[in-house]
C-alpha positions as CSV (number, residue, x, y, z in Angstrom):
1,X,-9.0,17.9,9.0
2,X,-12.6,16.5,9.7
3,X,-12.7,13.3,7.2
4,X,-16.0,12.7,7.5
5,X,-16.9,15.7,4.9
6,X,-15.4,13.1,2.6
7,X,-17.3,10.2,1.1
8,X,-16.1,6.8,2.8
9,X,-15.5,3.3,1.0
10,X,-14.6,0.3,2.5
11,X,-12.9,-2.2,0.3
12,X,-12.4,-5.9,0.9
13,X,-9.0,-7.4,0.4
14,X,-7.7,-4.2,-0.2
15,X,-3.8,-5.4,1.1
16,X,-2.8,-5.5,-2.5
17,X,-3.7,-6.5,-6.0
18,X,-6.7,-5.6,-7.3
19,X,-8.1,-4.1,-4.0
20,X,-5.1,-2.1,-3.2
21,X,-5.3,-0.9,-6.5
22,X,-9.2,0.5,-6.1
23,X,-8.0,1.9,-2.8
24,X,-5.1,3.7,-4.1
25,X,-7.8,5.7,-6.7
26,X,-10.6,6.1,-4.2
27,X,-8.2,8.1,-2.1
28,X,-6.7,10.0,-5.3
29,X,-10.4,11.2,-5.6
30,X,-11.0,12.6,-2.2
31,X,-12.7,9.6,-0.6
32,X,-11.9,7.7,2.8
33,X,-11.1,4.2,2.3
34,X,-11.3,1.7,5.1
35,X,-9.2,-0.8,4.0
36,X,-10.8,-4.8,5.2
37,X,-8.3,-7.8,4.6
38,X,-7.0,-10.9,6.8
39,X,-3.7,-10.3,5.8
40,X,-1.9,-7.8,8.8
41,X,1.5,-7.4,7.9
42,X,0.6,-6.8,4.1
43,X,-2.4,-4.8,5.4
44,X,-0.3,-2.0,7.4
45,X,2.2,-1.9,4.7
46,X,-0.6,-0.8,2.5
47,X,-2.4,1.4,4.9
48,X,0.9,3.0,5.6
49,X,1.9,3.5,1.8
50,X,-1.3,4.8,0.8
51,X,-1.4,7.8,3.6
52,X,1.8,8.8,2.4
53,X,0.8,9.3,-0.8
54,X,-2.4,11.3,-0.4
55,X,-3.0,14.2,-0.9
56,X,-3.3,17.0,1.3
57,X,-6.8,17.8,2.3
58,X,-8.2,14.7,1.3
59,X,-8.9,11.5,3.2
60,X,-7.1,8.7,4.8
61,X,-7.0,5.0,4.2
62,X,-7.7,3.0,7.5
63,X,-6.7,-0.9,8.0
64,X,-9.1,-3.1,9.8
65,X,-8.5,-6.9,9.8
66,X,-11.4,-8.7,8.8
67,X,-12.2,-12.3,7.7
68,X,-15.2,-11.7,5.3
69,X,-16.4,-15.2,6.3
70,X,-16.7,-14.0,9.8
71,X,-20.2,-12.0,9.8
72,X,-19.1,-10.8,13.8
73,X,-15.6,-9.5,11.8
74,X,-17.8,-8.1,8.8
75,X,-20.3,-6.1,11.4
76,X,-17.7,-4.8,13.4
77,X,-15.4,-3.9,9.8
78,X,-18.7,-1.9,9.0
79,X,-19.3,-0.4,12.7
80,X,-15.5,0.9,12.6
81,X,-15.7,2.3,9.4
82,X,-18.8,4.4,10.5
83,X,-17.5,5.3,13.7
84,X,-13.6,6.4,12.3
85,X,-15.6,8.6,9.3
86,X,-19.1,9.3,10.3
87,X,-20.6,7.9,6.9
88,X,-20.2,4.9,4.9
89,X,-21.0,5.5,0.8
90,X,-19.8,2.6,-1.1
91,X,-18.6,-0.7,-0.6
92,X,-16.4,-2.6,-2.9
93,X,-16.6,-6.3,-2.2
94,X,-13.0,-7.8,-4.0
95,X,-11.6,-10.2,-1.4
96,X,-11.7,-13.6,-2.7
97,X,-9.6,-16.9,-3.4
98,X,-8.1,-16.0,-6.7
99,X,-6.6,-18.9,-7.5
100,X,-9.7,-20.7,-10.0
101,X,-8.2,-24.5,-10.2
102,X,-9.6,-27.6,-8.5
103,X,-8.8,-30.8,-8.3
104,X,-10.9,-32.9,-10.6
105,X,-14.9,-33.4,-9.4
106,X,-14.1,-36.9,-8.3
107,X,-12.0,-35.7,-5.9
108,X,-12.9,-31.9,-5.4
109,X,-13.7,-31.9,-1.2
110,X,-16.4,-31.0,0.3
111,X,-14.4,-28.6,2.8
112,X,-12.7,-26.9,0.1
113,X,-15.3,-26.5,-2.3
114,X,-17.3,-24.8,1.0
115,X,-14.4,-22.7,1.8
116,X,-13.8,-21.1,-1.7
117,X,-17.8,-20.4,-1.9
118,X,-17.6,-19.1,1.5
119,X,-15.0,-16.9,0.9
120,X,-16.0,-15.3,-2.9
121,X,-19.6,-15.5,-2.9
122,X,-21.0,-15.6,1.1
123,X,-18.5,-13.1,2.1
124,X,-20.1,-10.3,-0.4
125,X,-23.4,-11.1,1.2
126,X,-22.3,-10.6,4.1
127,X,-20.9,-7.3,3.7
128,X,-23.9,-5.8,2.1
129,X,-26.0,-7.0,4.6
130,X,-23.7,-5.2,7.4
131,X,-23.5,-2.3,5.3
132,X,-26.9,-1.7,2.8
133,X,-28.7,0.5,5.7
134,X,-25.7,3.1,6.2
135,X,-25.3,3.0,2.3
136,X,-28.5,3.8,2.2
137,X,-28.0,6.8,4.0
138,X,-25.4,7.9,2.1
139,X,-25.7,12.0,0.8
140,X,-26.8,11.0,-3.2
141,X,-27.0,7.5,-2.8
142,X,-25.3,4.7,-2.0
143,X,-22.8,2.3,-4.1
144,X,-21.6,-1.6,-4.0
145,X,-19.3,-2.6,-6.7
146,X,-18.7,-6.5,-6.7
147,X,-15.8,-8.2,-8.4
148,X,-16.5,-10.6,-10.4
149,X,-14.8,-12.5,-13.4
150,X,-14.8,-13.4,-17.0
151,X,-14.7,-16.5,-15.8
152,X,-18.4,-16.4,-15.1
153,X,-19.0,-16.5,-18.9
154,X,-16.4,-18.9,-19.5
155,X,-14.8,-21.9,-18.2
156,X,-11.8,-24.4,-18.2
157,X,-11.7,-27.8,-17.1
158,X,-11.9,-28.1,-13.1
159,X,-12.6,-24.5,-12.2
160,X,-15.9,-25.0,-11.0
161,X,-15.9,-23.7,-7.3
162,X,-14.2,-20.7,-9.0
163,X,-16.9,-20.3,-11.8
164,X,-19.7,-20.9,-9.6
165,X,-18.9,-18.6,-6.9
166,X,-18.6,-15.5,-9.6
167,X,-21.2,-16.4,-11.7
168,X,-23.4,-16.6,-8.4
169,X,-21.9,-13.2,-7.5
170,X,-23.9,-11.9,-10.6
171,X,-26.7,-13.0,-9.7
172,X,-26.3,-11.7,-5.8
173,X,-25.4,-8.3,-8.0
174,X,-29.0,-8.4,-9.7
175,X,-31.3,-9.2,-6.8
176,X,-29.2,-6.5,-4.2
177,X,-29.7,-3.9,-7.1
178,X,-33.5,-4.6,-7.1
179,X,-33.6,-5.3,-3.0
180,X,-31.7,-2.0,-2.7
181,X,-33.0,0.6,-4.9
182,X,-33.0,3.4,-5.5
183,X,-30.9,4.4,-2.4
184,X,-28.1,2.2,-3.6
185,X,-27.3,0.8,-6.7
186,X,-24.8,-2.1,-7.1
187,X,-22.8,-3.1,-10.1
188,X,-20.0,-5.9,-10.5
189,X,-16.8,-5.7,-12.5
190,X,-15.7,-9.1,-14.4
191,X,-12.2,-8.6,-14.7
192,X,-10.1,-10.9,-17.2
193,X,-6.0,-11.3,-17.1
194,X,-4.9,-8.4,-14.5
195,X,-1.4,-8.5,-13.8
196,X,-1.1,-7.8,-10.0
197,X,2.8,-8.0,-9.8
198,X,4.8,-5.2,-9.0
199,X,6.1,-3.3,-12.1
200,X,9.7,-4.5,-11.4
201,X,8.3,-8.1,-11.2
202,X,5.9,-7.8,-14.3
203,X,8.5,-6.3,-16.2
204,X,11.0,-9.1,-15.8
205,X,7.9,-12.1,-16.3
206,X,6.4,-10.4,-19.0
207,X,5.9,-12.3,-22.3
208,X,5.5,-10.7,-25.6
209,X,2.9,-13.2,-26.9
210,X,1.4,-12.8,-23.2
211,X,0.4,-9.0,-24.4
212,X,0.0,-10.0,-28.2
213,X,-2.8,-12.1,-27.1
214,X,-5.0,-9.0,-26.0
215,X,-6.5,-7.2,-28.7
216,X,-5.6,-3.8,-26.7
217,X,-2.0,-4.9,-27.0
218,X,-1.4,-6.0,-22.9
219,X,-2.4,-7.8,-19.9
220,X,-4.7,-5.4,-17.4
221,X,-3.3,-3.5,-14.4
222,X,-5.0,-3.0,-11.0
223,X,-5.7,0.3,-12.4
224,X,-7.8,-0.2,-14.8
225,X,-10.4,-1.9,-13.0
226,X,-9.8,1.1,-10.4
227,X,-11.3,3.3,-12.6
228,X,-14.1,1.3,-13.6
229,X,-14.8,0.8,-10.0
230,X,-14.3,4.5,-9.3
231,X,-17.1,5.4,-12.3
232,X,-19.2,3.1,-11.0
233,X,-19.2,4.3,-7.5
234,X,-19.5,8.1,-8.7
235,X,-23.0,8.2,-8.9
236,X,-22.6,11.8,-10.5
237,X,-21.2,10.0,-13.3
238,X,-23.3,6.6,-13.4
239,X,-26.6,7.4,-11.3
240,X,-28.5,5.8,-14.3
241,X,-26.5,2.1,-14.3
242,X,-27.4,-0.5,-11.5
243,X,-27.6,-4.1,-11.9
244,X,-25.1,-4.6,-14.4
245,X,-21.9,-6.6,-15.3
246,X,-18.9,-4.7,-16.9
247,X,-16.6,-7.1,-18.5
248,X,-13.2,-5.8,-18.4
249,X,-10.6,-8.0,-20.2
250,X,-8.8,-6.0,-22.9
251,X,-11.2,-7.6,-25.5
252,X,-10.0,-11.0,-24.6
253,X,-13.5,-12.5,-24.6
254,X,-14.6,-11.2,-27.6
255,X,-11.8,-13.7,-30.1
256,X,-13.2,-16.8,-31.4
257,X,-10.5,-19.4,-30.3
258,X,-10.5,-22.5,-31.8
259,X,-7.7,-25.1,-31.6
260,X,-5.4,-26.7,-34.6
């Protein structure tokens, strides 16, 4: 089977969650998927999982370790996928510190508010610096999707590296569209409560009032940002969209809250 007649991605923190999830649909649709994540064991789990499950014809998911902060690890993430598939047409840039809690601004280091930034914000730089001239190249255009997060409209109290990192990853999303075009267009996703457990695990931690609190009726699932993701990447299906910010939170951010 020669792989490179398929289009190739290469995802960021694709071991599990969210990325795995974008993965898992990428390769459902035909496309190669070079899966880029720290995490090794997880990593080959995933890897191995996801070439079970292909289909026949289609392309293969491919693990390479790779510290986003790390521009030698991002360049040579980029250099393998090119070299394993021949062509590199979108790049999905998820990996990130999920967790969005501080500790308070009196006492928020330096170190970790460096790291965090590093991590969601320079790391996506990074990656489409490494990989804008192959996308570029890409047959029909190129693709970045960034993920972002509703939390770059709204806040809590001490979330600020978090906050500030996505809502700066909006703003990296405008400038690469602009830098970029029209050879590659780049979009983010702002996700809002995804539920990344297994379904066994969800299942048993799921509360009603949890789901209630949606206006769809339930938390979000890795694969429902995968197809937004896979839309966006499409360009058969989105050539005409570029710089823009697709909240997807089950209508969560929408509801006027106030409290009793």
């Amino acid at each position: 089977m020669q792989t490179k007649e398929h289009p190739t991605a290469l995802v960021t923190g694709a071991a599990r969650g969210i990325g795995e999830g974008i993965a898992a649909r990428l390769l459902a649709a035909g496309w190669n998927v070079v899966l880029a994540d720290v995490l090794a064991v997880e990593g080959r789990r995933t890897e191995a999982k996801l070439n079970r499950g292909r289909k026949k014809n289609f392309g293969r998911a491919v693990l390479v370790l790779c510290d986003v902060t790390d521009e030698v690890q991002v360049a040579a993430a980029v250099a393998r996928a090119v070299k394993e598939f021949g062509r590199l047409d979108a790049l999905v840039n998820n990996a990130g510190i999920a967790n969005p809690y501080n500790p308070s601004v009196e006492k928020l280091s330096l170190a970790e508010w460096t790291r965090k930034m590093a991590v969601n914000l320079t790391g996506p730089f990074l990656c489409a610096k490494h990989a804008a001239p192959h996308l570029r190249r890409a047959p029909g255009g190129g693709a970045i999707v960034n993920l972002s997060s509703t939390r770059a409209f709204q806040a809590e109290p001490h979330t600020e590296i978090y906050n500030a990192s996505k809502a700066g990853l909006l703003g990296l999303t405008r400038s690469l569209a602009l830098s970029l075009g029209p050879q590659v267009r780049v979009n983010a996703i702002c996700p809002g409560w995804i539920d990344t457990r297994s379904a066994k695990e969800s299942a048993a931690a799921a509360k009603r009032e949890n789901h209630a609190q949606h206006p769809v009726g339930r938390v979000g699932r890795p694969a429902d940002i995968a197809e937004l993701a896979l839309f966006l990447i499409e360009g058969s299906r989105s050539g005409f969209i570029t710089g823009q910010s697709f909240i997807c939170d089950g209508g969560m951010s929408v509801k006027m809250v106030y409290e009793e």
